[in-house]
Every structure is written in structure tokens, then in C-alpha cells.
C-alpha positions in Angstrom: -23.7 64.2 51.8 -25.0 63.9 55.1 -28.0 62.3 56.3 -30.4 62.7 59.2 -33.4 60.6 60.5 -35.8 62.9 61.7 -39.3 62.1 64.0 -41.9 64.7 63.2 -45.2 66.1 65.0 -48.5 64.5 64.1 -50.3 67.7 63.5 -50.5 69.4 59.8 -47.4 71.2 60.8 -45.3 68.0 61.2 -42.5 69.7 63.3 -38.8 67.8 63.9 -39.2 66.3 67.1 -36.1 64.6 67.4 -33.4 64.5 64.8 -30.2 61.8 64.4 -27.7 60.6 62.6 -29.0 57.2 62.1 -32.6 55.3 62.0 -31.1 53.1 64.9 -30.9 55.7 67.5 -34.4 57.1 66.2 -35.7 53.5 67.0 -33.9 53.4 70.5 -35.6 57.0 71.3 -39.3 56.3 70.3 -39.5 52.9 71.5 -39.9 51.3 67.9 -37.7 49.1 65.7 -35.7 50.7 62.5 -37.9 48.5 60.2 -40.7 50.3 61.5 -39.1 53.4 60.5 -38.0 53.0 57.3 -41.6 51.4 56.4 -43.3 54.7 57.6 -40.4 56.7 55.5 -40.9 54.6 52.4 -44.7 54.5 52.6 -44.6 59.0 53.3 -42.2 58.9 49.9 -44.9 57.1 48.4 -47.4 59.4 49.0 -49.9 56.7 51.3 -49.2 57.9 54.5 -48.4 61.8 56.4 -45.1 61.5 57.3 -43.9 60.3 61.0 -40.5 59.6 60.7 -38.3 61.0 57.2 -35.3 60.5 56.3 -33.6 63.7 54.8 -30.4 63.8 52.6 -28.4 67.3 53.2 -25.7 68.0 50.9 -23.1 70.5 52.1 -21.2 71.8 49.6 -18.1 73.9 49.0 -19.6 77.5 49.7 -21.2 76.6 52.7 -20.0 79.3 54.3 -20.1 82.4 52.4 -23.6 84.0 52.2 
């Protein structure tokens, strides 16, 4: 499983801005700390806030490849 920290718009659409490998270099690029990132992921999970920063899980399994 892979996973990806991802900064998204602030409109309705919420649109990946940037995406990572890790909520450290998501901090480094928007100038924040990666408490600050995982409070706004936990708090969108939680339903009490539109989402700013997620992080997504993407499994990748065996048949990746075949359509």
C-alpha cells in the first residue's frame, strides 16, 4: 500500500494541488508544520472541517496492469 499526502483547492471542487510521499515534504512546500497537517486531515475525516490537506491510502494490487 502506498500512501500520498495531498494539498487540495479551497473551492467546492477541492482539486490536488500538490501531492507527496510524505506529510513532511507537504509541510516544507506550504510553509506549515506536519502537525498542522495531520490536524486538518484528522479534523476533514471527522467530518468538522472541508478538507485542505488528505492523506490517501492507494493499494496497488497484483492486476494492476491488465485492464
Amino acid at each position: 500500500m502506498t500512501t500520498v499526502w495531498i494539498k487540495v483547492s479551497a473551492d467546492k471542487y477541492e482539486l490536488p494541488e500538490v501531492i507527496v510521499d510524505t506529510a513532511q515534504e507537504l509541510a516544507e512546500i506550504c510553509g506549515t508544520t506536519t502537525n498542522n497537517i495531520s490536524s486538518w486531515n484528522s479534523k476533514h475525516k471527522a467530518g468538522k472541517l472541508r478538507a485542505k490537506y488528505l492523506k490517501v491510502e492507494i493499494e496497488e494490487g497484483e492486476d494492476d496492469e491488465s485492464y
